[in-house]
C-alpha positions as CSV (number, residue, x, y, z in Angstrom):
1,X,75.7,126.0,62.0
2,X,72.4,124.2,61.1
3,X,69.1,126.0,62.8
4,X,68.6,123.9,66.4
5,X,66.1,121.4,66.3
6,X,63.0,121.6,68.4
7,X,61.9,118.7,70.5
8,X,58.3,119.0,73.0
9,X,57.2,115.5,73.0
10,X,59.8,112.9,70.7
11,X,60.1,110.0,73.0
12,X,64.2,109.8,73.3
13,X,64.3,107.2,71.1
14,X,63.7,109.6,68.3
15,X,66.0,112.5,70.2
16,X,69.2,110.5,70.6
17,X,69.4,109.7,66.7
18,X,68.5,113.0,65.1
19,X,70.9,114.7,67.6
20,X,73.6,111.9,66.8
21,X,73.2,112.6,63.2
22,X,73.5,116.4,63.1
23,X,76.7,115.8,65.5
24,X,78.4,113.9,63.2
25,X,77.9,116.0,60.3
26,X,79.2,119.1,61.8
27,X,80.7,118.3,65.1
28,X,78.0,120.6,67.0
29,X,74.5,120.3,67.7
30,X,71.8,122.7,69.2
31,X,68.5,122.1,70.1
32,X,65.5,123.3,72.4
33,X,63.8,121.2,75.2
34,X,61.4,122.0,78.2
35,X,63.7,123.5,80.5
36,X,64.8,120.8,82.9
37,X,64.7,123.2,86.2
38,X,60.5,123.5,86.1
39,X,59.7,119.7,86.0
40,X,62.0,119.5,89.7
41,X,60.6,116.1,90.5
42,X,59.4,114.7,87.6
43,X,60.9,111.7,86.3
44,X,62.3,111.6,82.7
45,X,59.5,111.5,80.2
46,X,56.5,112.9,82.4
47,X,54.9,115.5,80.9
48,X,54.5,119.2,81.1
49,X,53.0,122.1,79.9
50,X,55.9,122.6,77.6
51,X,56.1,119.0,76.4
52,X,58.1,115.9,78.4
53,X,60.4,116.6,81.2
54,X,64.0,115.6,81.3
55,X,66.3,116.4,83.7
56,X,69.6,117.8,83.3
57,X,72.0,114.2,84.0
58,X,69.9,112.8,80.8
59,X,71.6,115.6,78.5
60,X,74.6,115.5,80.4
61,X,74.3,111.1,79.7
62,X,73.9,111.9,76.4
63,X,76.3,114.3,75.3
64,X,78.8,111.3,76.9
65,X,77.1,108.8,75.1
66,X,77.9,110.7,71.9
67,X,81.5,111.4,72.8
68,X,80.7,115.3,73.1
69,X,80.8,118.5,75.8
70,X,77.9,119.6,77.3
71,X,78.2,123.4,76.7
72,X,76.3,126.0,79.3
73,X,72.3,125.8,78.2
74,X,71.0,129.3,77.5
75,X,66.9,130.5,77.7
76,X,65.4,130.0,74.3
77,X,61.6,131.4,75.2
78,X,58.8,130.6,77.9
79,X,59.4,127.2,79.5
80,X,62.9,126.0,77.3
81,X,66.3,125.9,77.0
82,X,68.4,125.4,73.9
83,X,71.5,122.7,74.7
84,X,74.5,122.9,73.0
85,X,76.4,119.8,72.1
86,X,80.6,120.2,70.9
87,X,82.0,116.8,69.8
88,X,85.3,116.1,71.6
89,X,88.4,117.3,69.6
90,X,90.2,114.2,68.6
91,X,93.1,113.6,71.2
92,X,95.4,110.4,71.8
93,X,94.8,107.8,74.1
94,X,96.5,108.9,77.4
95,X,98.9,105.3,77.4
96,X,100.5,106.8,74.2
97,X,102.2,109.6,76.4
98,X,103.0,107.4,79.3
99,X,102.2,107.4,83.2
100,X,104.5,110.4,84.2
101,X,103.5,113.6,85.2
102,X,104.6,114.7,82.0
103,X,102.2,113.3,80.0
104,X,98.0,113.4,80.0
105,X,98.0,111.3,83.1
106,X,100.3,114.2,85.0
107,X,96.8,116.4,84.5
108,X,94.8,114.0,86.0
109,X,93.3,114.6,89.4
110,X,91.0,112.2,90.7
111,X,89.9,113.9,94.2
112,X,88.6,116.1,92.2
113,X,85.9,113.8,91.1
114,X,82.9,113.7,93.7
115,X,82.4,110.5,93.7
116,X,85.6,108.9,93.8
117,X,86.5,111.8,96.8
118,X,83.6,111.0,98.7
119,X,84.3,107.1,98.0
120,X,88.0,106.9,98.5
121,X,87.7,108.9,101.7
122,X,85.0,106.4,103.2
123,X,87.1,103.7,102.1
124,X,90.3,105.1,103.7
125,X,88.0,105.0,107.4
126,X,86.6,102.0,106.7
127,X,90.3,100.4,107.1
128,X,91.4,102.7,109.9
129,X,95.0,102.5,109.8
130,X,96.2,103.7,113.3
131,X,98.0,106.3,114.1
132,X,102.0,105.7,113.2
133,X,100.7,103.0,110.7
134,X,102.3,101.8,107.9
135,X,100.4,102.7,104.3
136,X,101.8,100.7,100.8
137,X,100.9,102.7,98.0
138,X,101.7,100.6,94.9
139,X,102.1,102.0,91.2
140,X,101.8,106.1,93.2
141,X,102.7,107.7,90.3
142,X,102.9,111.5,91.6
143,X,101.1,110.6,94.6
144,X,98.3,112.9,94.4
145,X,96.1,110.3,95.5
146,X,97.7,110.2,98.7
147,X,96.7,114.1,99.8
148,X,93.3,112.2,100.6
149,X,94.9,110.7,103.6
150,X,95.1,114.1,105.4
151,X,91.5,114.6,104.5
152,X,90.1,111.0,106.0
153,X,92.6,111.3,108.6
154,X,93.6,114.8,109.9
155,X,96.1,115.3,112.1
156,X,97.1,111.5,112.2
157,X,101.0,110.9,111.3
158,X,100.8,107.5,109.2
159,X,104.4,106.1,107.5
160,X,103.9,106.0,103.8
161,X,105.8,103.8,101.4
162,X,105.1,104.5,97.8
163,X,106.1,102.2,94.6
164,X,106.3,102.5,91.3
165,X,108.7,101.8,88.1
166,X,109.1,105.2,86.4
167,X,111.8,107.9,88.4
168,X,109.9,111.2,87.0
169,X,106.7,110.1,88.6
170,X,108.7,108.9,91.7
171,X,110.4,112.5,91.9
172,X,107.1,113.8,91.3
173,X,105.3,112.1,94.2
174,X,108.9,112.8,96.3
175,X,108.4,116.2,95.5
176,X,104.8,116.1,96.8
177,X,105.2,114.0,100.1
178,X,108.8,114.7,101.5
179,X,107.9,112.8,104.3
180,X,107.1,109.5,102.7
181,X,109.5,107.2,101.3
182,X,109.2,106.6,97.5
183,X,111.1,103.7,95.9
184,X,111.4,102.4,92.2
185,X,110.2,98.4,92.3
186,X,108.5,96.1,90.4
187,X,105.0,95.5,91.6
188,X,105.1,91.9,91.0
189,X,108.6,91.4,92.8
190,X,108.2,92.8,96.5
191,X,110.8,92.2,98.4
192,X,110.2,90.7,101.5
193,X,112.0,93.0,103.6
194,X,109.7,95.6,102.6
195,X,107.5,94.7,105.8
196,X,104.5,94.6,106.7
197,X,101.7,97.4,106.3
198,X,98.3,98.4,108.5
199,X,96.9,99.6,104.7
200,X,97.8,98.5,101.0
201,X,96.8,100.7,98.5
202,X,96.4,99.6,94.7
203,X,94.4,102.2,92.2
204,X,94.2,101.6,88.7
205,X,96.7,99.2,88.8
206,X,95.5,95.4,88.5
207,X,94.7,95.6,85.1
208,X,97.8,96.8,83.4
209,X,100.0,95.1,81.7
210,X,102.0,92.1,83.1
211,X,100.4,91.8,86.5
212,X,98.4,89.1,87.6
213,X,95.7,89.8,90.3
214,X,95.6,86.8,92.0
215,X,99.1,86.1,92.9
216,X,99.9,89.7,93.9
217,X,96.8,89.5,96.1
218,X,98.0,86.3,97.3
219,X,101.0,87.9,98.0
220,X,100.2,91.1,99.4
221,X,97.8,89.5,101.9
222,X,100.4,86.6,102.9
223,X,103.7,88.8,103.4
224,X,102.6,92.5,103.3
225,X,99.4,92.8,105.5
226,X,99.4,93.3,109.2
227,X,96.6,90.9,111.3
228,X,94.6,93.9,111.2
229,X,95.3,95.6,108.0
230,X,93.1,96.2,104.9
231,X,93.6,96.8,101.2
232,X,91.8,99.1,98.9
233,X,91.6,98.5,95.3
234,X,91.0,100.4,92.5
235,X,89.1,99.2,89.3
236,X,89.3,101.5,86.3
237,X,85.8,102.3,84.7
238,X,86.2,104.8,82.7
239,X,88.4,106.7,79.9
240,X,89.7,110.4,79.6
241,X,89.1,112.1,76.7
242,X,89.8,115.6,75.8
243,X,89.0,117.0,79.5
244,X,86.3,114.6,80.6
245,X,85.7,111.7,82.5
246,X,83.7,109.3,80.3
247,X,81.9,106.3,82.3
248,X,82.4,102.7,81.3
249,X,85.4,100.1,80.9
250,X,86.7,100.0,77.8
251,X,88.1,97.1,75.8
252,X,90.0,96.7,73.1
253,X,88.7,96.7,69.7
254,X,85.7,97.6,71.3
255,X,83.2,100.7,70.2
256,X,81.4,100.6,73.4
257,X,82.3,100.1,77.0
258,X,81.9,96.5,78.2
259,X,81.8,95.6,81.6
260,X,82.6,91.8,81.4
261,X,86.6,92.2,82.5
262,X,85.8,94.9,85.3
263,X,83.0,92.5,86.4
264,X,85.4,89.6,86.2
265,X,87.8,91.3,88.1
266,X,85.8,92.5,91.1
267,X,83.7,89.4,91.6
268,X,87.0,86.8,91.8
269,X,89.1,89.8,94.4
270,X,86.1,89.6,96.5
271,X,85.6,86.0,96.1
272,X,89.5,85.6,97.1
273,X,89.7,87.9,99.8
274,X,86.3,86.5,101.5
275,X,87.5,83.2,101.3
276,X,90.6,84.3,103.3
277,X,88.5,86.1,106.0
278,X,88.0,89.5,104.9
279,X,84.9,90.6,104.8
280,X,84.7,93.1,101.1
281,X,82.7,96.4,100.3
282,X,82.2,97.9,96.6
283,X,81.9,101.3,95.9
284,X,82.6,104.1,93.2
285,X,81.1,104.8,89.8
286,X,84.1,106.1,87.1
287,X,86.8,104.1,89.3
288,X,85.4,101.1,91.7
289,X,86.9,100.8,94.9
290,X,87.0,97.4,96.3
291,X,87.6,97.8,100.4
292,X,88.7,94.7,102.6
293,X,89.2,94.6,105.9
294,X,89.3,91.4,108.2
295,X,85.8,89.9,109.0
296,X,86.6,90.6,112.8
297,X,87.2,94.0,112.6
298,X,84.4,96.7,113.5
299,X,83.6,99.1,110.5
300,X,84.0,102.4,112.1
301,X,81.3,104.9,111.7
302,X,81.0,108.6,110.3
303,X,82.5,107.4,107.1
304,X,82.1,110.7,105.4
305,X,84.5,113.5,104.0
């Protein structure tokens, strides 16, 4: 490996290329900064004694911007740090290997993702479902998603229906929740006898392949919802590669992430549901929950996990 570099006072415009550079020629990168844990307080850039502060999330930011680990900073003399840098190890898209727990979805675990814990859960109170209500949970997959409503709701007994196309994830999330009832339907042709819920849920699913937003909305709201009931939605915006959680949408052909679908999206759901009388809350960061509950419903309080 090439000796690290050494930056005191580069602005980050001159960081971010030279590490980018030595990345790509050897697929790691070291270098030495101001150690991030004496300039508490300081905002990126501000100086110190040992040259300008930055705190740990912009190395963490920029090993994702550069498609690479963050490895475990060591000392390297008075006042700095050297950061390690590993370029991911090239791994297929998760779609190749499918949505079953077999493949690199099956190793997916959301709740264990702060902010989409913390999120989820809030979301989850702010629709309430009451006790002995009726939960949708369309495209489940194994269902792990589902442990959250123990956490938001302890003790309350709620009857969960769970939908998706592919039997291993169905076993899968059978497997999981022997109490729920897990059946293998088409997202976009509900039956009608499938009732009426007091919560629909619907994570990463709007934007795949063959469904259409607005008329399942339409749908879900006009035949599926109870008078009181809320949907939460879930809004990919991020991809998994090689262990991590990498922030921003992704399009096709696309080097970078672009927003302009997930902001598309969100804006006409809300738009839709508001104009039907729900009033809308957006939250999340790597997946964006979209929360609707009628306008004349209280929002309970003590939200948090």
């Amino acid at each position: 490996m090439s000796d690290p570099l050494h930056f005191t006072h580069e602005p980050l415009s001159a960081i971010l290329p030279a590490v980018r550079e030595r990345l790509r020629a050897g697929g790691e990168v070291q270098f030495t900064v101001p150690d991030p844990d004496l300039g508490l307080g300081l905002y990126a850039g501000e100086a110190t004694p040992h040259g300008r502060h930055r705190p740990w999330v912009v190395w963490a930011d920029l090993a994702d911007l550069l498609g690479a680990h963050l490895l475990t900073p060591q000392p390297a003399g008075p006042g700095r740090v050297r950061v390690t840098l590993r370029a991911w190890a090239p791994t297929p898209d998760p779609d190749a290997g499918g949505y079953g727990p077999a493949g690199t979805w099956g190793r997916v675990d959301k709740l264990e993702d702060p902010v989409f814990l913390a999120t989820f859960v809030e979301a989850l109170r702010r629709v309430d479902p009451p006790p002995g209500g009726r939960v949708l949970a369309l495209g489940v997959n194994a269902g792990r998603e589902l442990d959250a409503l123990a956490l938001a709701f302890p003790g309350r007994e709620l009857d969960v229906v769970g939908v998706d196309l592919q039997a291993d994830a169905l076993a899968a999330a059978q497997a999981r929740w022997p109490q729920a009832h897990f059946l293998a339907l088409d997202v976009n042709a509900l039956p009608a006898n499938l009732g009426r819920f007091d919560l629909v849920l619907a994570l990463s699913l709007l934007q795949s392949p063959g469904v259409v937003q607005d008329v399942l909305l339409a749908r879900l709201r006009r035949e599926h919802l109870t008078p009181g009931g809320g949907l939460i939605l879930g809004f990919p915006n991020a991809r998994y590669r090689d262990g991590t959680l990498s922030y921003g949408a992704r399009m096709r052909n696309y080097a970078r992430p672009d927003l302009s679908l997930l902001a598309a999206d969100l804006t006409n759901a809300r738009r839709g549901l508001q104009k039907h009388g729900y009033k809308v809350f957006v939250t999340g960061k790597y997946e964006v929950l979209l929360t609707a509950i009628p306008a004349g419903k209280r929002t309970p309080v003590d939200l948090e996990l």
